[in-house]
Structures are given as C-alpha cells and as structure tokens.
C-alpha positions, 0 to 999 in steps of 0.5 A, spaced: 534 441 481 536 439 488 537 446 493 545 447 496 547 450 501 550 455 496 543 457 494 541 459 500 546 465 499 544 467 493 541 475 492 534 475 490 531 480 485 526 485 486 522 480 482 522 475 487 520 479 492 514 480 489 513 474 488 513 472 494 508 477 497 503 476 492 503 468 495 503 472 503 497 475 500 494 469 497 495 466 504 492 472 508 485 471 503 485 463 505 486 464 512 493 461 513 495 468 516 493 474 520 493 482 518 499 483 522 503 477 520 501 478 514 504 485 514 510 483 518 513 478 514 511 482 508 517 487 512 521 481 512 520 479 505 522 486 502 528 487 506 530 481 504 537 480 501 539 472 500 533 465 498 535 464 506 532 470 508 527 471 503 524 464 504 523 463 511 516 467 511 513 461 507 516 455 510 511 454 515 505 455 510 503 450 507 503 449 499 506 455 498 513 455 496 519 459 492 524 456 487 530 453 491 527 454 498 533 453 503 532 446 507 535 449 514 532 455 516 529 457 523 521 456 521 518 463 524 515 463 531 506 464 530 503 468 534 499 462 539 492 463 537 492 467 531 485 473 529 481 471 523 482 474 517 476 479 516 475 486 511 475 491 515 474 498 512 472 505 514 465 507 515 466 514 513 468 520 517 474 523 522 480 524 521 483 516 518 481 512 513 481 504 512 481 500 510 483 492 510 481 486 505 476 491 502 475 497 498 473 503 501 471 510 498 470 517 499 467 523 494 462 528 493 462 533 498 466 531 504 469 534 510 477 534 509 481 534 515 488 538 514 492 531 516 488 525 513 491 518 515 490 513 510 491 505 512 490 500 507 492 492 507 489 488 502 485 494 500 485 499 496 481 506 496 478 511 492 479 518 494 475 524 490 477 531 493 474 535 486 468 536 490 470 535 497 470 541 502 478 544 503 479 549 508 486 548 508 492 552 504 495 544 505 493 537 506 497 532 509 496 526 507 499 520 511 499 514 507 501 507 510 499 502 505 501 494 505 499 490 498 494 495 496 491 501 491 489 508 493 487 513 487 487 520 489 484 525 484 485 531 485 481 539 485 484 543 479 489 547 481 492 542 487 499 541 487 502 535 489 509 534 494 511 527 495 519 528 497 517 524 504 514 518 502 518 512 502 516 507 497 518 500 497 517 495 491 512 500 490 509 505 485 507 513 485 504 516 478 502 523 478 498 525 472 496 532 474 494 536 469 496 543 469 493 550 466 495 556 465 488 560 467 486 555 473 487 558 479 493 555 484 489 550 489 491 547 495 498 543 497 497 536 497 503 534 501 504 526 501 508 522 506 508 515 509 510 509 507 508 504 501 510 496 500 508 493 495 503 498 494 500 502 488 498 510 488 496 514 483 494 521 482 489 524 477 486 530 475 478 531 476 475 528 470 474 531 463 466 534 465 470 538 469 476 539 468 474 542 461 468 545 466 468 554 466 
C-alpha cells in the first residue's frame, strides 16, 4: 500500500520500536554504522512518537526499512568519516567494566569496588558476585547498557534496590531467593539507564545456595 502523508503521523508501538532497534543492530555487525551512531539513533528511535520520527534513522541505511517509511523526511547527517565497528570488552580489573560487540565475564575471587560501572553496547556481561571479595555494606552498581544483556548473580543474603534505574523498552527480573536463616549480605543498589536492554538478577547456584 502506497505511504500518505497521513502515515507519516501516525503513533507507533513499542513493537516497532523494537523492530527497528534489532535493524539498527544488524546495521551496526555489517558495519553500516559506528558504536556511537548506533547508540545515538538507538535514543531517537526509542523516543520516537510518529513513522516520521521513527524512520528517519533507517532512511540512509540501505536495505533496511520499516513498514510505511515516510517519502520526505531529512535524512540524518553522518559523522564524515565513520571508526570501524570493533568488539571491545573489558580485560579485567579497576572500577568499569566493558564491554561492546563481545561478551565479557567476571567470577571467582575478585575485588568488587564499592561503585562499579557497567557499559555494555551490542554485548552482554555475566557477573558472579557469590565468590568475589565485598568489603562494603553497599554496592553501587551503574548500569548504562544499549541492546545488551547483563546477568548479575548474587551472594546469599545481598539485597537488591533498583528504584533509580531507568529502563526504557527494557526488562529488569529479579529472581533472588531469600531464606530465613541466611545471614543479611551486602546491598546491591542498581541505577543507570537501559534501552532496549535485558537484566537479570540470580541467586548462587544450587551447590551453593543449599551449601551449610
């Protein structure tokens, strides 16, 4: 069906808006786009109300379209010459981890600062704290994650706050499990920003958890 003018108003759903970030994604691994293009029109994209609004990131990538994709929109200016695209991910150690295109991963006895910084794009991070060294009553966890994945798995007894975390077409699940006789741990306090992006929140595993 030939695009109106009239489509171009119309609202979209947040099922679009996904779409249309999974497309930015594909672009990103082809190498069409840059990690900071990529995050920038991912915050277009999510903010966007109307096709008009929502399309424009994709009219100059080619063979990447969406469904009634406005005919005059201004085509967003490009940076003149764009980085190549490149996993990036943490190598271990300090006080940020990262990690971009890749996965990266953090277990055993490790040193956990008490504000640890997590930046994932395009990635995803697996985080054991059921071994690691926690020195501290509280742990600041900031989380600016951008179409990734971050497991967060937990010591018997840490408790979880995630009233400053600001999630946006994004999903935080919080399977802790609690017992009666298990010592209180340390406070896990969760805050940032995630778009388009996945969390979740475990206990330690059985061998452990059921451990005396």
């Amino acid at each position: 069906m030939p695009d109106t003018p009239a489509a171009h108003h119309l609202r979209v759903s947040d099922a679009e808006r996904e779409h249309v970030v999974g497309l930015l994604e594909r672009a990103t691994g082809s190498g069409l786009l840059d990690l900071d293009e990529f995050t920038r029109r991912v915050d277009t994209a999510l903010a966007a109300r109307t096709r008009a609004e929502l399309n424009v990131v994709l009219l100059d990538l080619p063979g990447l379209t969406h469904p009634d994709r406005p005919a005059q929109v201004p085509m967003p200016a490009r940076p003149p010459a764009p980085r190549p695209v490149a996993p990036v991910v943490d190598t271990g150690g300090g006080d940020e981890i990262r990690s971009m295109l890749g996965s990266v991963s953090r277990k055993g006895s490790w040193d956990v600062p008490a504000h640890l910084v997590v930046r994932i794009t395009l990635g995803s991070a697996d985080l054991d704290f059921t071994e690691a060294v926690i020195p501290h009553e509280v742990v600041a966890v900031e989380l600016e994650v951008v179409a990734g994945e971050v497991t967060l798995r937990l010591p018997a007894g840490a408790r979880v706050e995630q009233g400053e975390l600001q999630a946006t077409l994004s999903s935080v699940e919080n399977r802790l499990r609690s017992r009666p006789d298990t010592p209180a741990g340390p406070l896990f306090r969760l805050r940032g920003r995630l778009r388009a992006a996945e969390v979740e929140i475990r206990s330690p595993r059985r061998s452990r958890w059921w451990r005396r």
